[in-house]
C-alpha positions in Angstrom: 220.8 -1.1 -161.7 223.4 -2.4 -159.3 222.1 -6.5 -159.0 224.6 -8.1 -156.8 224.4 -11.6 -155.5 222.5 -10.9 -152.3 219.9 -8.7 -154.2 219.2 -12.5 -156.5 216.5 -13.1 -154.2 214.3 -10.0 -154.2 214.6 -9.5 -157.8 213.5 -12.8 -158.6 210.6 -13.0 -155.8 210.1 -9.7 -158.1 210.1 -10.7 -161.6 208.2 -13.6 -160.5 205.6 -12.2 -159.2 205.1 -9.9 -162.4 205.7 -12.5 -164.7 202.5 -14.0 -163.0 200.5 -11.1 -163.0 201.0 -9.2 -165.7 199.1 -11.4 -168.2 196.6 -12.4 -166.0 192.8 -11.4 -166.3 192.8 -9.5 -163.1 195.7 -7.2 -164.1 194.0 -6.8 -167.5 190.6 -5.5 -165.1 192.2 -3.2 -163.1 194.4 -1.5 -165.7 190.9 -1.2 -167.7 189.3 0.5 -164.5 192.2 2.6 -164.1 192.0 3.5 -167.7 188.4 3.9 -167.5 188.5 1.6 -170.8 184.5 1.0 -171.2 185.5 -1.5 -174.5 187.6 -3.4 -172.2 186.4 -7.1 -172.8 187.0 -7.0 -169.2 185.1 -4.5 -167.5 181.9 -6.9 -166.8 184.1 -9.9 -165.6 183.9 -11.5 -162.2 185.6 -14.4 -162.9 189.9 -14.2 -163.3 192.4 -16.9 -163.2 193.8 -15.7 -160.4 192.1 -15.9 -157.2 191.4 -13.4 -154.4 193.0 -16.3 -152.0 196.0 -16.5 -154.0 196.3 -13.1 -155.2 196.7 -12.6 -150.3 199.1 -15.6 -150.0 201.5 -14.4 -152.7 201.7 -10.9 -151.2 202.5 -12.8 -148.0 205.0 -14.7 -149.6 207.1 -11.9 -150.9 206.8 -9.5 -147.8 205.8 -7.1 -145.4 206.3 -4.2 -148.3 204.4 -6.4 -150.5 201.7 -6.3 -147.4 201.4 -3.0 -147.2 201.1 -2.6 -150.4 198.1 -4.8 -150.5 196.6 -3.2 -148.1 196.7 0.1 -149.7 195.2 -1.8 -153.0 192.0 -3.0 -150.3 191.3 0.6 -150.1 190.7 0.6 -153.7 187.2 -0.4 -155.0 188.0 2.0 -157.9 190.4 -0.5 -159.4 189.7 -4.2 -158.0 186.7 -6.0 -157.8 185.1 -6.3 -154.5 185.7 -10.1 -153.5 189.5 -9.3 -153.6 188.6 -6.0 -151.3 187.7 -8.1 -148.8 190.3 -10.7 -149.0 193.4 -7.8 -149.0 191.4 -6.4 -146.4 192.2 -9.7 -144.3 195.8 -8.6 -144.5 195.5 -5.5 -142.4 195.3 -8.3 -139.0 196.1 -11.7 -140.8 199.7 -11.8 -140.5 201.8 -14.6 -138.5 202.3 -13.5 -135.3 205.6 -12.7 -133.5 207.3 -15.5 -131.2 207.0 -14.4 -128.1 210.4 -14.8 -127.0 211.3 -12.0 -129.5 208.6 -9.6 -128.6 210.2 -10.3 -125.0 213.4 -9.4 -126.3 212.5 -6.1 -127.9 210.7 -4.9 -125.2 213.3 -5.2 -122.8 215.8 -3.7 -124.9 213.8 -0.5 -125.7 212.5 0.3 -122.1 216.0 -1.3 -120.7 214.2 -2.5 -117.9 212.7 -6.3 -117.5 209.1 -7.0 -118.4 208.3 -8.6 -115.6 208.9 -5.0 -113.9 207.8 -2.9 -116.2 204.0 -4.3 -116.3 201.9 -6.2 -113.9 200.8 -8.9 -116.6 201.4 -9.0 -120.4 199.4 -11.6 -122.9 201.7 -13.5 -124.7 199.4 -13.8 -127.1 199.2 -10.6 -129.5 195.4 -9.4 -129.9 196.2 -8.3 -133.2 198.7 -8.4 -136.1 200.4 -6.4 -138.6 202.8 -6.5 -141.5 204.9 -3.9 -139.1 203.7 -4.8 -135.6 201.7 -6.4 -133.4 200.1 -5.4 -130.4 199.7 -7.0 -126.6 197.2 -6.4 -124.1 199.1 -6.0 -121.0 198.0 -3.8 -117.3 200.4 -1.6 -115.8 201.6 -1.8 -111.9 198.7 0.9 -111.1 195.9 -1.6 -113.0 195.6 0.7 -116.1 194.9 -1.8 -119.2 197.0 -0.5 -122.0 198.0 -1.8 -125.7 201.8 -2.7 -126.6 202.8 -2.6 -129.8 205.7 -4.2 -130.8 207.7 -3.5 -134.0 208.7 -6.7 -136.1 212.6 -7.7 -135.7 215.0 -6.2 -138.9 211.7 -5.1 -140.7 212.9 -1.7 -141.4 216.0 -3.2 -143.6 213.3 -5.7 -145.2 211.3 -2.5 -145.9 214.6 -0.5 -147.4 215.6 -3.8 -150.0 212.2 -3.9 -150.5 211.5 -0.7 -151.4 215.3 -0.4 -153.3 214.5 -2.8 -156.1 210.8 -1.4 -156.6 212.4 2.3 -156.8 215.1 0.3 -159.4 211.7 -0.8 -161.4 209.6 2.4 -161.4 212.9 3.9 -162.8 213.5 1.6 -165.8 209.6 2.2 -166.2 209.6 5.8 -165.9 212.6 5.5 -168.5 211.1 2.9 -170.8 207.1 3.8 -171.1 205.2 6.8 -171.5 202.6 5.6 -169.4 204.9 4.9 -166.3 206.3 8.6 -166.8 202.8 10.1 -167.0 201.4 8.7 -163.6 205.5 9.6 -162.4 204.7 5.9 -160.4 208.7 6.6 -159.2 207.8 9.6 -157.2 204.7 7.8 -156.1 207.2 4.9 -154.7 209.4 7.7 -153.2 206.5 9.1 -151.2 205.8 5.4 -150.1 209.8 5.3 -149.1 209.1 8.4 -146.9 205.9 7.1 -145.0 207.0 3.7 -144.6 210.2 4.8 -143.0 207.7 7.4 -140.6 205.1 4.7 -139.8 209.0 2.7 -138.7 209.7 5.3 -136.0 207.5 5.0 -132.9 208.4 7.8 -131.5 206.9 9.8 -134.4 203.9 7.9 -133.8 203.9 8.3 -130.0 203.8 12.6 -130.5 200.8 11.9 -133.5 199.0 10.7 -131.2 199.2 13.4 -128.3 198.9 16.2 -131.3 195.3 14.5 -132.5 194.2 13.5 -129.5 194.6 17.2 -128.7 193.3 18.6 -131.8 190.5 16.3 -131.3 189.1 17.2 -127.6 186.0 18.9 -129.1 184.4 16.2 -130.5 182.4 13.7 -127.6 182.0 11.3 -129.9 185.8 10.5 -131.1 188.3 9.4 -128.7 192.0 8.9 -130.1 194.3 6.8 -127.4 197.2 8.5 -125.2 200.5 6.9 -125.2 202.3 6.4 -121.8 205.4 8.1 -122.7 208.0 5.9 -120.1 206.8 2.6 -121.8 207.6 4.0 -125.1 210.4 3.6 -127.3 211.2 3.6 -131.0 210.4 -0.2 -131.3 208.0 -0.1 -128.5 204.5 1.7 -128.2 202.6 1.7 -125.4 199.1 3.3 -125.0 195.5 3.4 -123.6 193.2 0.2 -124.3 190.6 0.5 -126.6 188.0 -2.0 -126.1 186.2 -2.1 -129.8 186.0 -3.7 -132.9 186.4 -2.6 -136.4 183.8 -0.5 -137.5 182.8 -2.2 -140.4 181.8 -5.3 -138.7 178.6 -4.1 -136.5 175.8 -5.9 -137.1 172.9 -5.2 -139.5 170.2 -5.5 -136.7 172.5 -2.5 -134.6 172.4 -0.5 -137.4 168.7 -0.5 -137.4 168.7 -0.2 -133.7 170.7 3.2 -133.4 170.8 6.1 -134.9 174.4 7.2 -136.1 173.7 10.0 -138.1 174.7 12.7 -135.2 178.5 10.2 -135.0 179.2 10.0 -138.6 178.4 14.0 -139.0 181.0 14.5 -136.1 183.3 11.9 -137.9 183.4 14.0 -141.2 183.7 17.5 -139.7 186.2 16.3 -137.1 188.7 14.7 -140.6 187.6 18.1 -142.7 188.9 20.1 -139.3 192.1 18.7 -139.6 192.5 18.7 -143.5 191.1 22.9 -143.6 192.5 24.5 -140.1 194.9 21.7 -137.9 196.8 20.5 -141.4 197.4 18.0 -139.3 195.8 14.5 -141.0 195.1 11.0 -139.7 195.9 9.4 -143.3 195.2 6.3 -142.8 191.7 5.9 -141.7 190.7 2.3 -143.4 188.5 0.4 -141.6 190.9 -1.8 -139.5 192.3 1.9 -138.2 188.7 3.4 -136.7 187.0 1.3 -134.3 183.6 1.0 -132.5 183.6 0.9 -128.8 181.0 -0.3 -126.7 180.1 3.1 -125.2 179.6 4.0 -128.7 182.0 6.0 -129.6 184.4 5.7 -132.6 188.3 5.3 -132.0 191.0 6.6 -134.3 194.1 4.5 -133.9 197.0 3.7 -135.3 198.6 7.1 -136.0 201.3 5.7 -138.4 200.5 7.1 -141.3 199.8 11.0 -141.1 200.1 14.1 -143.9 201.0 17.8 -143.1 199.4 20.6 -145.3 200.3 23.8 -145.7 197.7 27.0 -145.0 198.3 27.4 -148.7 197.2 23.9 -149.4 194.6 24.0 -147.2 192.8 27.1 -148.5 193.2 25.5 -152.1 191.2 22.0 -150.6 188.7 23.7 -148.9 188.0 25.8 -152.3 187.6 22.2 -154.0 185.7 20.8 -151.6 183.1 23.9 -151.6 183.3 23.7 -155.6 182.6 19.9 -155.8 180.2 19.9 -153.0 178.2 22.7 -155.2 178.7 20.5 -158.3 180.3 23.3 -160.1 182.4 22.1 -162.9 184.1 24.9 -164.2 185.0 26.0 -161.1 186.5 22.7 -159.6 188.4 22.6 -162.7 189.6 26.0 -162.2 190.7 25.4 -158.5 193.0 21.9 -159.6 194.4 23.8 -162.8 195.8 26.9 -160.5 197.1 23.9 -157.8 198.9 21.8 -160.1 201.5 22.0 -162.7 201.1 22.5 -165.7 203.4 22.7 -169.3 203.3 23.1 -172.7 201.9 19.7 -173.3 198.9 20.3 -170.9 195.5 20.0 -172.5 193.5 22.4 -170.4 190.7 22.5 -172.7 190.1 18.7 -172.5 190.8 18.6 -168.6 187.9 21.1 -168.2 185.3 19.7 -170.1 186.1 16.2 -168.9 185.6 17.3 -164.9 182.5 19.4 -165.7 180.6 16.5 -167.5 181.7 13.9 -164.9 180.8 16.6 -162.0 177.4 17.4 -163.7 176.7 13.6 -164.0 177.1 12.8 -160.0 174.9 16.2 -159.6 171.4 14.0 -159.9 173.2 11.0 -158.1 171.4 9.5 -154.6 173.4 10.6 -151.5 174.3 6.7 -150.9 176.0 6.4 -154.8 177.4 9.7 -154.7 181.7 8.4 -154.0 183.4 12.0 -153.3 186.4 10.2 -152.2 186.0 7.8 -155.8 185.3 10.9 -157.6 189.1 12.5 -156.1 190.5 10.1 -157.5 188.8 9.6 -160.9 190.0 13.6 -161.2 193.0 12.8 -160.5 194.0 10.1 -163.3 192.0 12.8 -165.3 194.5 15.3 -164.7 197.9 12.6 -165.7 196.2 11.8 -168.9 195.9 15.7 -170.1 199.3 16.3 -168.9 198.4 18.3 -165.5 200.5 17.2 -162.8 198.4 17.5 -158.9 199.4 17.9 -156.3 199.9 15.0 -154.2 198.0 16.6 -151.3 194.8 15.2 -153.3 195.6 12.0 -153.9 195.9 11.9 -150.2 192.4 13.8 -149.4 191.1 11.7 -151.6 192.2 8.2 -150.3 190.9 9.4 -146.9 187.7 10.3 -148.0 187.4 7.0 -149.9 187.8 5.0 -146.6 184.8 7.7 -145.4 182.8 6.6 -148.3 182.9 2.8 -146.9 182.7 4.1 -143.2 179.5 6.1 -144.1 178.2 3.1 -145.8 178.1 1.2 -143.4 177.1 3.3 -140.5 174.6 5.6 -142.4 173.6 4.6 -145.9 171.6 7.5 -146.9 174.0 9.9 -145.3 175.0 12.8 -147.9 178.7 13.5 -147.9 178.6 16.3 -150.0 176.2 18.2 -148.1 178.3 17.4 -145.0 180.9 18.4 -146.3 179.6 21.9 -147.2 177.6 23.0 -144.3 180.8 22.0 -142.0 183.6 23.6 -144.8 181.7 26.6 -144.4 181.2 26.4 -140.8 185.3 26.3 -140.1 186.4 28.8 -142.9 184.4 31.2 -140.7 186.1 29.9 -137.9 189.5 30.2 -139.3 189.2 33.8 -140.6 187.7 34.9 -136.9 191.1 33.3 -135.6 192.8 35.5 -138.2 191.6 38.2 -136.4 192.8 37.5 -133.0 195.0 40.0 -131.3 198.3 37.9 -131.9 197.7 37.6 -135.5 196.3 41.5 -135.9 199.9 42.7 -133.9 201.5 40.7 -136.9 200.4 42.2 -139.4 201.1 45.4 -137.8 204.7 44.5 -137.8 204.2 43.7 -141.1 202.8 47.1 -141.9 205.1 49.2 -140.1 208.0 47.4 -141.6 206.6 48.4 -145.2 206.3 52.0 -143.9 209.8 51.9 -142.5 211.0 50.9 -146.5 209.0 53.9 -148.6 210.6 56.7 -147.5 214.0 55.1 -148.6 212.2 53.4 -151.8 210.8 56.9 -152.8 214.5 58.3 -152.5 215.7 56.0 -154.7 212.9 56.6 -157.3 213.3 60.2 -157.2 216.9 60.4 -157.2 216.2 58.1 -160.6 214.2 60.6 -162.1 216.1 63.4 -161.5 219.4 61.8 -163.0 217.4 60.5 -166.0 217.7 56.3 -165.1 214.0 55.8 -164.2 213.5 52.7 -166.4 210.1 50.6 -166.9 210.5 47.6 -168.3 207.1 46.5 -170.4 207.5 42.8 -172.2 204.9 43.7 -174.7 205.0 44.4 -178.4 208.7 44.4 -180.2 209.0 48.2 -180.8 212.0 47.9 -183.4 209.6 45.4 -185.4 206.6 47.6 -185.0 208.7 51.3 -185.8 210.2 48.9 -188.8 206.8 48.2 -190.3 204.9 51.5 -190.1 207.9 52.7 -192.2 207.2 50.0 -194.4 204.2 50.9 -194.8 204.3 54.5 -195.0 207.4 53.8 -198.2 204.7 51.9 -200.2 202.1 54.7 -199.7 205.0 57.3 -200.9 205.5 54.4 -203.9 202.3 54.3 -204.9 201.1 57.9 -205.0 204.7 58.5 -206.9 203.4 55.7 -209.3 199.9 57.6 -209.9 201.5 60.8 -210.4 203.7 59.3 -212.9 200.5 57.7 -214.7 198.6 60.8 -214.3 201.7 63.3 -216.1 201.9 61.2 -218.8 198.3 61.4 -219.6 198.2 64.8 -219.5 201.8 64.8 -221.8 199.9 62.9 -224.3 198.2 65.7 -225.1 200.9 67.7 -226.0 202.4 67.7 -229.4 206.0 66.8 -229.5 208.6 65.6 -232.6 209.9 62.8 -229.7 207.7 59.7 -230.4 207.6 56.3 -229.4 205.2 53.7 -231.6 203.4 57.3 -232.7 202.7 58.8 -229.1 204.7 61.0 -227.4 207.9 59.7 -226.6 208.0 60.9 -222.5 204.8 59.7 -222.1 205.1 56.6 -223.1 208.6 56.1 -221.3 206.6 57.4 -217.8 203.8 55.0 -218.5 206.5 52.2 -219.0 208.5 53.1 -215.7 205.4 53.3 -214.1 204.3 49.9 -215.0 207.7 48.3 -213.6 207.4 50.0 -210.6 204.0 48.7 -210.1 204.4 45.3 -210.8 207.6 45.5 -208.6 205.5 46.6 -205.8 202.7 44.1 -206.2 205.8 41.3 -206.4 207.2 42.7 -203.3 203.7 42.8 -201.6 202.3 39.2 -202.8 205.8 37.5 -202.3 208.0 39.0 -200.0 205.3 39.8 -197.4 203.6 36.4 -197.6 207.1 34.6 -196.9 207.8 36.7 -194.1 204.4 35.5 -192.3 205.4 31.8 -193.2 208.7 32.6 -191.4 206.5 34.1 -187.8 
């Protein structure tokens, strides 16, 4: 740990902050969730010694990584009670604004042209405010309302200390406790690392938004806004005005009013089109992020935070979607077995009856209890505990449809995710494997083809040519054939043994009856020396056998 002078600050603001934690009721709650600890003394409590008030001014106090961080935790009714929910929700707009002299400053320096020029009018005052930006409502010389947002001044190097000395504790704890290694919280804090510093870079943000807004064009309900690429810049982000409000604040009485069953079923298919076919992901949807407009439509902004998937990983969520959304165990056990990692230490057995009774439990659930996005996760810490390592991809298709969970709550109550989820899974594997058969992909796997038949005449050569010089070799890992020749023969020496032994028994029986002037205690002398050597051999054999045989299985 390299803890020089001008790192004194941040690990104190650190071990501070921990030291007033750690022993407090609240951490005690939400390690018992996470645990799933049901004798926690805990689990029941509402009332901690640490408040939800405090808990949102400390987080404050030691920093926007600290912020973000909190709001990540105000995504997680799984772990914290809900009055501190709704207080770290706060911190997704409730941050001190920027002076405006300095969001003057940075906007001239990025678009290197004066403000005054650039736009017709700009609000000094920000309409809202983050823990890595703010934004400013502002019309461009043609009239056109649009949104600036403006990165905070050296946040990036706050983020990178930040983020330094928290990489610096998740490695001593990673080192120190078996719990730490288990849930790998260091590579959780590297992911972070990569996308805080992604979320940093405007310009990155400034392309998410053309790609969704793109990938989105089907869907009437769903608008995403378009930046105006010449007022954009890596500190600066300028884009279409969305006139709405978070979608978590409409009113009782306009829920009852409207219907937004047809919205929210076009919400879910649009997020499950871009998990299964774009692999392309708005990961950040929390409430502060999709907004109500007042033609009714819903607004996905803030394009900060996004998540690429593979085709491979898609295939493998859209199996465990179909599996959970059928409420088969087994199989959704199967599907996050053959997508993880797994070792010696992993305790498949366990893992699989633990998802098929928590899977058969939500199977009789009402469509407003069932938490698919809760239940993501809950398989997740699942997985740590028997040693199976997921892939991350989860935990991230999971935190995005625990924000849905909330979303659908609020919007449409008795709305069934699960069914959703099925009907439109189903609905875009078809489309996807109709795509697959377009003319562009059908000439690729004729190139494909013809390069394999291009290879077997020369692979065939080589086989022959093999056989006819006596080096065709197969290899087959199966049984140890010097062990298995060494034990028939073995075997076969003991059955040779023993039939010499009976034939020994059996001529000196017969001897017996012969009269001879060679005697031994009164019999015949040769058949009482063959019944002797008979009888060491035999209890030589049975030694060998009992012994010798049963210490070479202890030795296996």
């Amino acid at each position: 740990m390299s803890i020089l002078p001008e790192n004194f600050t941040r690990y104190r603001k650190f071990f501070s902050f921990m030291l007033k934690y750690a022993n407090s009721d609240l951490f005690k709650k939400t390690t018992a969730n996470a645990f799933d600890d049901a004798t926690s003394e805990n689990k029941n409590q509402d009332n901690f010694d640490r408040s939800p008030e405090e808990l949102v001014e400390d987080l404050k106090n030691m920093g926007p990584t600290y912020i973000k961080l909190g709001q990540l935790l105000s995504t997680r009714p799984d772990l914290l009670p809900d009055a501190y929910l709704k207080k770290l929700a706060t911190l997704q707009d409730d941050v001190t604004p920027i002076p405006y002299e300095e969001v003057h400053k940075i906007v001239e320096e990025d678009l290197g042209t004066r403000i005054s020029k650039a736009f017709d009018t700009f609000e000094e005052k920000p309409i809202a405010s983050a823990s890595i930006g703010q934004v400013h409502y502002a019309t461009l010389r043609s009239g056109k309302p649009v949104a600036v947002k403006i990165q905070r001044p050296g946040i990036k190097r706050k983020f990178l200390d930040d983020m330094d000395t928290l990489q610096e504790m998740a490695e001593l704890a990673v080192k120190h406790s078996k719990i730490a290694k288990k849930y790998a919280i260091d590579t959780v804090l590297a992911e972070l690392r990569r996308i805080l510093l992604n979320e940093l870079d405007y310009s990155k943000e400034q392309q998410n938004l053309i790609t969704l807004k793109e990938n989105l064009l089907p869907y009437n309900y769903l608008i995403v806004p378009a930046p105006v690429p010449d007022y954009c810049g890596s500190r600066v982000l300028t884009m279409d005005f969305i006139d709405g409000k978070k979608i978590t604040s409409l009113s009782p009485l306009k829920q009852l009013e409207v219907d937004y069953a047809p919205m929210v079923d076009q919400l879910v298919e649009a997020y499950l089109q871009q998990i299964i076919n774009d692999g392309f992901v708005h990961a950040d949807p929390h409430p502060g992020n999709i907004q109500f407009t007042k033609d009714s439509k819903i607004a996905l902004i803030d394009l900060g935070m996004v998540a690429n998937f593979t085709s491979h990983m898609q295939e493998c969520l859209l199996q465990l979607l179909i599996a959970i959304s059928n409420n088969n165990g087994p199989e959704t056990a199967h599907i996050i077995i053959n997508m993880s990692e797994t070792d010696e230490d992993s305790d498949l057995a366990t893992f699989n009856k633990m998802i098929s009774d928590i899977i058969m439990e939500s199977e009789n659930s009402p469509a407003k209890e069932l938490q698919t996005g809760r239940l993501l996760i809950q398989l997740n810490r699942l997985a740590a505990e028997t040693g199976i390592h997921m892939p991350v991809e989860v935990n991230i298709l999971g935190k995005i449809l625990l924000n849905m969970d909330q979303i659908i709550a609020v919007l449409d109550p008795e709305f069934d995710l699960r069914v959703a989820i099925k009907k439109h899974a189903q609905e875009i594997m078809q489309k996807k494997m109709y795509e697959e058969l377009k003319p562009e992909n059908f000439f690729s796997m004729l190139l494909e083809s013809k390069k394999l038949i291009e290879h077997i005449p020369e692979r065939l050569n080589k086989i022959t040519d093999n056989l006819a010089e006596n080096k065709f070799k197969v290899n087959i890992e199966a049984l140890d054939e010097e062990r298995l020749t060494d034990g028939f023969q073995k075997i076969a020496n003991r059955i040779t043994l023993g039939i010499i032994i009976a034939a020994m028994i059996i001529g000196a029986s017969m001897l017996m009856q012969i009269p001879t002037d060679f005697v031994i205690f009164g019999y015949p002398g040769f058949a009482i020396l063959f019944f002797i050597l008979a009888a060491f051999m035999g209890i030589w054999l049975t030694y060998v056998i009992i012994f010798r045989d049963n210490n070479l299985n202890n030795k296996k």
